[in-house]
Short mmCIF file of the C-alpha atoms (twelve columns), coordinates in Angstrom:
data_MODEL
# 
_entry.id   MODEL 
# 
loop_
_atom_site.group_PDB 
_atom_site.id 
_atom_site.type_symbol 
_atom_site.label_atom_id 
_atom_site.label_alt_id 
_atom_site.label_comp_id 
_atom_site.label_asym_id 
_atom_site.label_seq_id 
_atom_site.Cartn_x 
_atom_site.Cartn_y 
_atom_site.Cartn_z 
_atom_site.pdbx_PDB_model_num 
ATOM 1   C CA . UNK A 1   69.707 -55.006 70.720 1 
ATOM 2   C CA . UNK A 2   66.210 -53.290 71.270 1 
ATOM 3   C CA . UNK A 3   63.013 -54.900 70.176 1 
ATOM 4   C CA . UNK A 4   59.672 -53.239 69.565 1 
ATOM 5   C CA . UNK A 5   56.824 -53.994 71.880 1 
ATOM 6   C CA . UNK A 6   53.701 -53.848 69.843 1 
ATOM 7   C CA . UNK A 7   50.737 -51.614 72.281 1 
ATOM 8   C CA . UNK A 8   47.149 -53.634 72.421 1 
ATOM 9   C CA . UNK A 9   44.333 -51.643 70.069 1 
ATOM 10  C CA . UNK A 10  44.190 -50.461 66.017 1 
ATOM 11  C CA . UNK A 11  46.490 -48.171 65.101 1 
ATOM 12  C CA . UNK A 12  45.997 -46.327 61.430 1 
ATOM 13  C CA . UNK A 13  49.177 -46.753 59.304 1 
ATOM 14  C CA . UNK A 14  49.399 -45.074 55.932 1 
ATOM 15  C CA . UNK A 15  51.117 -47.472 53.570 1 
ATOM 16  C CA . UNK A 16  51.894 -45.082 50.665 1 
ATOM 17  C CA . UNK A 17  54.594 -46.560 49.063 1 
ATOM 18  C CA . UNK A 18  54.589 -47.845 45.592 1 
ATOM 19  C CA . UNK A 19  56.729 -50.918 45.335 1 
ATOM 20  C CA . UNK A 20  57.009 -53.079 42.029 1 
ATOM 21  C CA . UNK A 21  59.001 -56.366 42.269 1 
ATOM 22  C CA . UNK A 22  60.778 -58.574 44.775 1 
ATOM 23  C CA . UNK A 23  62.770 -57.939 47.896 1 
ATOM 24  C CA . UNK A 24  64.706 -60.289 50.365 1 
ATOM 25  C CA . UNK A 25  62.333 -59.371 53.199 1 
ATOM 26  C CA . UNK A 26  59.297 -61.520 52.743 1 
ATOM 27  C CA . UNK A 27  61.464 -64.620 52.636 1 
ATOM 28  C CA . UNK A 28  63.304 -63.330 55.603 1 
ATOM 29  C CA . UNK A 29  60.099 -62.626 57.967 1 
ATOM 30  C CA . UNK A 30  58.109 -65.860 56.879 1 
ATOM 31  C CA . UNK A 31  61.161 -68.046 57.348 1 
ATOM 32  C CA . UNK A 32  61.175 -66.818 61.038 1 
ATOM 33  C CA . UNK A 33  57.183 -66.525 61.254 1 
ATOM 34  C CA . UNK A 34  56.384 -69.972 59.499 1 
ATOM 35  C CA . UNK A 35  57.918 -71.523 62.283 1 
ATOM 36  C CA . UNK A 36  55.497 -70.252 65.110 1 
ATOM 37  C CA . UNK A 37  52.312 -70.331 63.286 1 
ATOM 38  C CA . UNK A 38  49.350 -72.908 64.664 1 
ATOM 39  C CA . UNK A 39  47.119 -75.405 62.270 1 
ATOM 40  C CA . UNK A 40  45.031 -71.753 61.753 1 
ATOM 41  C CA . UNK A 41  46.093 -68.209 62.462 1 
ATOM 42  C CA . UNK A 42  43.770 -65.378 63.430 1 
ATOM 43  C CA . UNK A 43  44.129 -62.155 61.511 1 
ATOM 44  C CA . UNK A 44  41.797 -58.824 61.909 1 
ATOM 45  C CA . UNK A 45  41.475 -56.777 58.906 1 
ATOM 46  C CA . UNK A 46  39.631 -53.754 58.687 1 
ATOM 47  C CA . UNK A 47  37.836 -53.796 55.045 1 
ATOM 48  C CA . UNK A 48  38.240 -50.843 52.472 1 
ATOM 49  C CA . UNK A 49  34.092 -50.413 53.186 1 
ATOM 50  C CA . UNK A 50  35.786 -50.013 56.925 1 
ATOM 51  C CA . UNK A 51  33.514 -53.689 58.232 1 
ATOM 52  C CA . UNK A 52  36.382 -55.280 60.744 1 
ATOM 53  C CA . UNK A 53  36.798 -58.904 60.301 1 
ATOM 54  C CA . UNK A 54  37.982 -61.437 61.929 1 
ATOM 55  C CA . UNK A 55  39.575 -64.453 59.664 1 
ATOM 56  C CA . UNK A 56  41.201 -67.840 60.552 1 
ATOM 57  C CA . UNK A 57  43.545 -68.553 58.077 1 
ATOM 58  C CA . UNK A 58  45.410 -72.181 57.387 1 
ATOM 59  C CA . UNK A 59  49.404 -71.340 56.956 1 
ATOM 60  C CA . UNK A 60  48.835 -71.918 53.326 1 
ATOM 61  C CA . UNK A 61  46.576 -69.378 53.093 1 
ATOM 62  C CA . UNK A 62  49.024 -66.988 55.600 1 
ATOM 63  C CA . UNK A 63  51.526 -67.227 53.140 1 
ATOM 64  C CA . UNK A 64  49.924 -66.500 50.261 1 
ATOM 65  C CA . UNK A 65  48.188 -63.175 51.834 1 
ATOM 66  C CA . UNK A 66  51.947 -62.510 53.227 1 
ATOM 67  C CA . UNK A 67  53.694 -62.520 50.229 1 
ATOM 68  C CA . UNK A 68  51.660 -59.948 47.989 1 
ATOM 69  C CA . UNK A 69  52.662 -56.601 49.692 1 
ATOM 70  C CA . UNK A 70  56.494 -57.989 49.859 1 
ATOM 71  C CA . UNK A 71  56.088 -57.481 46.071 1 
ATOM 72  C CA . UNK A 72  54.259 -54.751 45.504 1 
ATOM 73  C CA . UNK A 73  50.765 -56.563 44.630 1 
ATOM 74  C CA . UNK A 74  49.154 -56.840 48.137 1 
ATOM 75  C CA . UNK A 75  45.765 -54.957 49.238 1 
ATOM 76  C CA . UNK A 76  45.007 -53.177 52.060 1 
ATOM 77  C CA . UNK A 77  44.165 -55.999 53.971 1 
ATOM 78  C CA . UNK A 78  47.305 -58.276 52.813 1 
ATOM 79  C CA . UNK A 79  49.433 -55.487 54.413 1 
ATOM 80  C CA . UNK A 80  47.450 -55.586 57.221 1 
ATOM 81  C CA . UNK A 81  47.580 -59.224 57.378 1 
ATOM 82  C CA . UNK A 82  51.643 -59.119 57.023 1 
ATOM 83  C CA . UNK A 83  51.729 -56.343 59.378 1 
ATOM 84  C CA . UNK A 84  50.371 -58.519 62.065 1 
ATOM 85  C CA . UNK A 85  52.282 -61.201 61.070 1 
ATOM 86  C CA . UNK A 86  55.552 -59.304 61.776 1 
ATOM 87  C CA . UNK A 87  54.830 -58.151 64.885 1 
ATOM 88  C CA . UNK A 88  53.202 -60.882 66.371 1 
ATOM 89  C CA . UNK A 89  55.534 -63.555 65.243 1 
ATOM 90  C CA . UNK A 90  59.041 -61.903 64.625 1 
ATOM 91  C CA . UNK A 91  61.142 -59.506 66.898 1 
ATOM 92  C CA . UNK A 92  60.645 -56.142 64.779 1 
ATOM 93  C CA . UNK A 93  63.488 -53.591 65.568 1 
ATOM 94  C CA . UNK A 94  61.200 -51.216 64.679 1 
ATOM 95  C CA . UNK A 95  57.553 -49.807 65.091 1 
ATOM 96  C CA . UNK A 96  54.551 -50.297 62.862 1 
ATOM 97  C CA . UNK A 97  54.760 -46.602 61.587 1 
ATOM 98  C CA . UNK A 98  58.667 -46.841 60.916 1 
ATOM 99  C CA . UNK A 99  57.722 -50.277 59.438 1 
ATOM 100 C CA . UNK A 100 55.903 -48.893 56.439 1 
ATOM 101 C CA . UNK A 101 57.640 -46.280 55.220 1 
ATOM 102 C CA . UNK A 102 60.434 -48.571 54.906 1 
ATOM 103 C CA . UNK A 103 61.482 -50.593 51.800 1 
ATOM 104 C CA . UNK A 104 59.278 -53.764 53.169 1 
ATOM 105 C CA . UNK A 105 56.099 -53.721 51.915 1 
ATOM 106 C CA . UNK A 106 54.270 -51.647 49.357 1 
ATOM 107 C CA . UNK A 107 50.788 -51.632 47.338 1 
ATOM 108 C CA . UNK A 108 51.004 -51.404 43.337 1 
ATOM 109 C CA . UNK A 109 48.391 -49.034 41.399 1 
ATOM 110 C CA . UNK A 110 45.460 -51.762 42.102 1 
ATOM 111 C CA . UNK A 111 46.395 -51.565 45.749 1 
ATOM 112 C CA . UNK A 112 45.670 -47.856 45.640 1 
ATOM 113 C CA . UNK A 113 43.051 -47.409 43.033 1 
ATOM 114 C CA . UNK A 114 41.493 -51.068 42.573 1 
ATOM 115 C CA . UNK A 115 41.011 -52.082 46.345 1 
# 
């Protein structure tokens, strides 16, 4: 089995896909990702206003920006958040790109319009 190696730098994903509701996937990453994550965990998000920061999150607080594009209510920066997640704490099968036009994540209307 083949695992994706994640290249150093940004790289601009389009997540376009509406998604309303539950799936098995966000249990299924953070069950594997819970398990490495330190007393804080540094994320990078790139703003909507396009200011990068740089945030140190508490798992608590991991989880809870994890969850929301897993069910269709995440931001832009929640799916970057989970994005990272993923590939820095699970073996992805696939890459980033692939990632998002899959069934994982998704934004709802807010996500698109609102944020």
């Amino acid at each position: 089995m083949r695992f994706y190696a994640l290249a150093e730098g940004w790289q601009t994903l389009r997540v376009a896909r509406y998604r309303l509701g539950r799936n098995i996937w966000a249990d299924t990453l953070w069950n594997d990702i819970v398990t490495r994550l330190a007393n804080t965990v540094p994320v990078r998000v790139c703003t909507v206003e396009g200011v990068i920061e740089d945030i140190e999150l508490t798992p608590v607080q991991t989880h809870r920006h994890f969850k929301y594009p897993f069910v269709g209510k995440g931001s832009p920066e929640q799916a970057q958040i989970a994005i990272q997640l993923v590939y820095r704490y699970h073996k992805a099968r696939s890459t980033p790109g692939q990632f998002v036009t899959q069934d994982f994540i998704g934004l709802d209307c807010n996500g698109f319009v609102g944020n």
